[in-house]
C-alpha positions in Angstrom: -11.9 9.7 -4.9 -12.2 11.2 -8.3 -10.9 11.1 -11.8 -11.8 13.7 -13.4 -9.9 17.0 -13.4 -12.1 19.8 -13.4 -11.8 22.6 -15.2 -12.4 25.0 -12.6 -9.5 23.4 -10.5 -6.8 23.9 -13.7 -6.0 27.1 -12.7 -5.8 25.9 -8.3 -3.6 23.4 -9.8 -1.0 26.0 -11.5 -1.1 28.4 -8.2 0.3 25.2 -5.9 3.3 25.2 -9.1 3.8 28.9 -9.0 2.7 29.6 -5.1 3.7 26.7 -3.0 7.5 26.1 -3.6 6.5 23.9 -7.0 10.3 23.8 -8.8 11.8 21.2 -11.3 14.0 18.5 -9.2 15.1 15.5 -9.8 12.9 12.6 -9.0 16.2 10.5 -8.7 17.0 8.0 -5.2 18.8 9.8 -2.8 20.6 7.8 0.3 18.7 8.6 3.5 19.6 7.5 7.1 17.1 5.5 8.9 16.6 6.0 12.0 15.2 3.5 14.6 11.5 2.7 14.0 8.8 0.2 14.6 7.8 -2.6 12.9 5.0 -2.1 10.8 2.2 -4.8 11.6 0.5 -5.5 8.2 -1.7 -8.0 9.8 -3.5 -5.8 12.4 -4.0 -3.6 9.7 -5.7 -5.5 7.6 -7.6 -6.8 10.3 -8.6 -3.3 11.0 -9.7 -2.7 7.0 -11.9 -6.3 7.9 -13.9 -5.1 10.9 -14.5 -1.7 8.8 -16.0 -3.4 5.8 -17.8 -5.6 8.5 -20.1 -2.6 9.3 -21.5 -2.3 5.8 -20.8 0.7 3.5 -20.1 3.4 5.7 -22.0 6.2 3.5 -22.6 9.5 6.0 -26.1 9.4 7.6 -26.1 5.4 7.5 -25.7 3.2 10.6 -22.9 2.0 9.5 -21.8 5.3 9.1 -22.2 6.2 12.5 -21.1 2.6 14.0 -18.0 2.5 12.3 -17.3 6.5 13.5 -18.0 5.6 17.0 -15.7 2.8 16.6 -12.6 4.7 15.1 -12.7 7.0 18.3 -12.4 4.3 20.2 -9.7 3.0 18.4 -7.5 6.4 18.3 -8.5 6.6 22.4 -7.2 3.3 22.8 -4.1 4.3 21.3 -3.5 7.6 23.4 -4.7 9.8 21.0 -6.5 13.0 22.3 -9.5 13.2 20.1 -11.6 15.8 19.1 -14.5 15.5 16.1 -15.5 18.0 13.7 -19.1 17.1 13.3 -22.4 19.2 11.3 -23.5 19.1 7.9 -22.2 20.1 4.4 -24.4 20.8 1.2 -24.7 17.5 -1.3 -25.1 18.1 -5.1 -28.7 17.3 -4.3 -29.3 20.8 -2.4 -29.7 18.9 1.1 -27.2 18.2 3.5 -25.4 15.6 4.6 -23.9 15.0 8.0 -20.2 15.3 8.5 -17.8 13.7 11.2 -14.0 14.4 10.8 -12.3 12.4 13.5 -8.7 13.9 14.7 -6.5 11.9 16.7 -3.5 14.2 18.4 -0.4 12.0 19.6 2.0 14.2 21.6 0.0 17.4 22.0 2.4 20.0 23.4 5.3 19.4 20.7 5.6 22.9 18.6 6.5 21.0 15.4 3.7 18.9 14.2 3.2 16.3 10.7 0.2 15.6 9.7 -1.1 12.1 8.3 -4.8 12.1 7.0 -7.2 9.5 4.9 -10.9 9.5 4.3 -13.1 7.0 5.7 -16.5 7.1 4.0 -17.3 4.8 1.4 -19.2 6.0 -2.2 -22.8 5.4 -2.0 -23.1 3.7 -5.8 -20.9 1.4 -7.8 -20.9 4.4 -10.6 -18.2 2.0 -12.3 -19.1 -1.4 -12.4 -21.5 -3.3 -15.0 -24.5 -3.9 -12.4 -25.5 -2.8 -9.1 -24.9 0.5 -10.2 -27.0 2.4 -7.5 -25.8 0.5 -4.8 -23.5 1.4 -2.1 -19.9 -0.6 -2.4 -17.6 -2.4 0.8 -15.0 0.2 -0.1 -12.1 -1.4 1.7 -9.2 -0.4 -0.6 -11.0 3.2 -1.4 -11.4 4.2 2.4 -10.8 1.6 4.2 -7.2 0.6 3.8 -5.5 4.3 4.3 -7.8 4.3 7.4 -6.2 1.2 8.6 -3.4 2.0 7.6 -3.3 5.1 9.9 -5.1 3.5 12.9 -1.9 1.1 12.7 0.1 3.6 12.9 -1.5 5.6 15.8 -1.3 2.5 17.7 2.9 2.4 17.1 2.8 6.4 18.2 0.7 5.4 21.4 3.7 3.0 22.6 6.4 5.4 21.1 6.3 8.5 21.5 8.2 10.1 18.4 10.1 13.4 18.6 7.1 15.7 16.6 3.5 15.9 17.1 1.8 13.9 14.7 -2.2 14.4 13.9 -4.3 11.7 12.6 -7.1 13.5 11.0 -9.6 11.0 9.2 -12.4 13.1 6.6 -15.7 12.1 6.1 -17.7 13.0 2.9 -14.9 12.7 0.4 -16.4 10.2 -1.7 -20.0 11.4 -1.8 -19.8 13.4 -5.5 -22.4 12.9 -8.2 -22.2 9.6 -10.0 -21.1 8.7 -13.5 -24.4 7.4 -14.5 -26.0 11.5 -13.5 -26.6 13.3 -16.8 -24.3 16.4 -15.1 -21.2 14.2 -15.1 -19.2 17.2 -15.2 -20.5 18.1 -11.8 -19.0 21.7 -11.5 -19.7 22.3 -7.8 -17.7 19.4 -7.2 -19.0 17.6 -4.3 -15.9 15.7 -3.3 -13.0 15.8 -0.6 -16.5 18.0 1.5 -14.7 16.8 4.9 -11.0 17.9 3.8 -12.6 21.0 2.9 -14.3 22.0 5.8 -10.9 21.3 8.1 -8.9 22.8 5.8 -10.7 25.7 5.7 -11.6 25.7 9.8 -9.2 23.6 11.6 -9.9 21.9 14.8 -7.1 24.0 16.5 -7.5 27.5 15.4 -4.3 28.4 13.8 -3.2 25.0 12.9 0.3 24.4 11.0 2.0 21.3 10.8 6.0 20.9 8.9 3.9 18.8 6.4 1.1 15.8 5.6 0.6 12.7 4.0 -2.4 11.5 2.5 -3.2 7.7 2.2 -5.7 6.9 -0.4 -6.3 3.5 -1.8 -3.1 2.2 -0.8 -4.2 -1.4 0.2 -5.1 -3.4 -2.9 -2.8 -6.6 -4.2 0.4 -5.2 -6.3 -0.3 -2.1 -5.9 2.5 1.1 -6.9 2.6 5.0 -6.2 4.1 6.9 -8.4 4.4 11.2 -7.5 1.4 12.4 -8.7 0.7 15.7 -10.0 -0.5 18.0 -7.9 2.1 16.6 -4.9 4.5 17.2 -7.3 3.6 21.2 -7.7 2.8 21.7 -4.2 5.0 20.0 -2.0 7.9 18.4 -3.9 10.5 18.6 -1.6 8.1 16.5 0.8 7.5 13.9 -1.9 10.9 13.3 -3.0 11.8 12.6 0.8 9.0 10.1 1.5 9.9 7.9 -1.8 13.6 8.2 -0.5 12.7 6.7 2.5 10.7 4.0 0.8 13.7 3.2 -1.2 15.8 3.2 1.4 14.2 0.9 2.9 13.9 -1.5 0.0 10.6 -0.7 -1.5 11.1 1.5 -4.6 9.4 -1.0 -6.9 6.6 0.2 -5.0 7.1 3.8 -4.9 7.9 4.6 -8.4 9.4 8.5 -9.1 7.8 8.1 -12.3 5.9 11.4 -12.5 2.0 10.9 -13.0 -1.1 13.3 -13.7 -2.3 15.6 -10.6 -5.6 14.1 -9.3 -7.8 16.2 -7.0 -7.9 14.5 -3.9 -8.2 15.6 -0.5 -4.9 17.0 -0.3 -5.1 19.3 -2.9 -7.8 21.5 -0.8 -5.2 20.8 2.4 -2.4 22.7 0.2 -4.9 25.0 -1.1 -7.0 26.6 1.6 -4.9 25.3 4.9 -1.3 25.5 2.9 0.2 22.9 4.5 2.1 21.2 1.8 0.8 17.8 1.5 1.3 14.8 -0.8 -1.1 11.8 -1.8 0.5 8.7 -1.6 -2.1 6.5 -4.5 -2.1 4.0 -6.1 -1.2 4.1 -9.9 -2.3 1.5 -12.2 -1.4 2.8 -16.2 -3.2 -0.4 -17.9 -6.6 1.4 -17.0 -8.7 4.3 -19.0 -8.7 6.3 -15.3 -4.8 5.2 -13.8 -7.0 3.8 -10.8 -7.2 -0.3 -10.3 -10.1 -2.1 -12.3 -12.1 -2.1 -8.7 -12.4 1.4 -8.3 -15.9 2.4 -7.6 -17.4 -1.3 -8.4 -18.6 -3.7 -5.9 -15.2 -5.5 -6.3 -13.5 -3.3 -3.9 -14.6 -5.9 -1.2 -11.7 -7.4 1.5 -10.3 -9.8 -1.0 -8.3 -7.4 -2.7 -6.6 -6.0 -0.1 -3.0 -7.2 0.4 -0.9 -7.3 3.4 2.2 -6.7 1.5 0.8 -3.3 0.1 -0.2 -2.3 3.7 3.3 -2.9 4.8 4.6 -0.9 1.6 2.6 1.7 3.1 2.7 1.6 6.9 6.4 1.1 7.2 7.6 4.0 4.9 5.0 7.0 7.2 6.1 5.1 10.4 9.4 5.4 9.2 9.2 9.2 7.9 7.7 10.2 11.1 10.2 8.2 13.4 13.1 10.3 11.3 11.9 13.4 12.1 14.3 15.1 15.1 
């Protein structure tokens, strides 16, 4: 994912606050009932972040790439997921294309009211941010990999549950793939991120899609990590926010899931509010000690599978099991 907040976006960012139920409220704990849910298993998860960075960077048009795609079907399939893929080829900054493969899994097809949970699984093809190594593809298991796992953990609890709602898994490719740092045009104003999340949002894989709401899981996996309510979930879907943190905090985890407010960041979501508007939040992680509010590993070859922890995966993983078990 990105840091910088384009210019061109400033004024997508202030239609979500005017045009997509974006109000003042208090980012306060409220008391929230929790229904019964299933246990969150951290430990298959991070297995599952494991066997991703085990295929190598999974930049689109690699074998990796493909391997690991062919790989999270299966997974979703094994779970009872109906899957369908959203595959072709979207323009990179360089003028070619690059292929795409959005993978949806749909758990309880026939129910009328529908969340969505969403992550993106491709990793970013250069370390734009560390000291050396620049140019070379990183493990991306935090940025990637972990809200992947995270979800794939999840599908497996909706496979031997069936919750109440229709929930849709819906993992982008090519969200990762923008022009590096190190490019002289580091503003990059045709902004070649979130190109998977863009093309669903935009053409859904059921024509006419709508779902109550989604969740976005990005870089949620790394040791100590906290998510505070970033900006743009704050403009666009705030009433959505402020009820996944008071679930978190009702079930004992608001040290992780901070309602300090933080700085919008255009992420997948934002083009998932924009162009399908379904109001949709990012749950990120938040680190204020650094220059971009992202974790010192972000986009640098030290995004490997040693800085993922299981107790950040269980932050995670319990509070959407639990948001999506809570819904009648």
């Amino acid at each position: 994912m990105r840091r910088t907040i384009y210019l061109y976006l400033a004024a997508t960012i202030a239609a979500l606050a005017n045009g997509c139920g974006g109000r003042e409220y208090e980012a306060t704990e409220k008391k929230v009932e929790l229904l019964p849910a299933p246990v969150f298993n951290a430990d298959t998860a991070f297995a599952f972040v494991e066997r991703q960075v085990a295929f190598g960077p999974r930049v689109p048009g690699s074998d990796a790439h493909r391997a690991c795609g062919d790989w999270l079907v299966a997974q979703l399939k094994a779970a009872g997921a109906t899957v369908t893929e959203q595959t072709g080829t979207v323009p990179h900054m360089d003028g070619k294309e690059l292929p795409m493969r959005n993978i949806i899994g749909a758990f309880n097809p026939s129910a009328n009211k529908r969340i969505l949970l969403c992550a993106h699984w491709d990793t970013r093809p250069w370390a734009d941010q560390d000291s050396t190594a620049k140019e070379q593809a990183i493990d991306g298991a935090n940025d990637g990999g972990s809200g992947t796992a995270v979800l794939l953990e999840v599908a497996r609890h909706l496979g031997q549950r069936q919750p109440a709602v229709g929930v849709d898994i819906v993992l982008f490719d090519v969200e990762d793939q923008g022009r590096p740092e190190f490019d002289p045009d580091t503003l990059d104003p045709e902004h070649h991120f979130c190109l998977g999340s863009r093309y669903w949002a935009a053409d859904p894989h059921v024509p006419g899609y709508r779902a109550q709401y989604g969740i976005l899981l990005d870089m949620v996996g790394a040791t100590g990590a906290v998510y505070t309510m970033e900006g743009v979930s704050q403009a666009s879907a705030p009433a959505v926010l402020k009820h996944v943190w008071d679930v978190a905090s009702a079930l004992g985890l608001s040290e992780r899931f901070s309602y300090r407010k933080t700085r919008p960041i255009i992420d997948d979501h934002t083009y998932i509010n924009q162009l399908a508007q379904i109001p949709t939040i990012d749950i990120i992680e938040y680190d204020a000690t650094t220059p971009t509010s992202f974790n010192r590993h972000w986009h640098t070859h030290r995004d490997d599978i040693g800085i993922i922890d299981c107790s950040s995966l269980r932050a995670v993983g319990q509070t959407v099991v639990q948001v999506v078990y809570n819904e009648r």
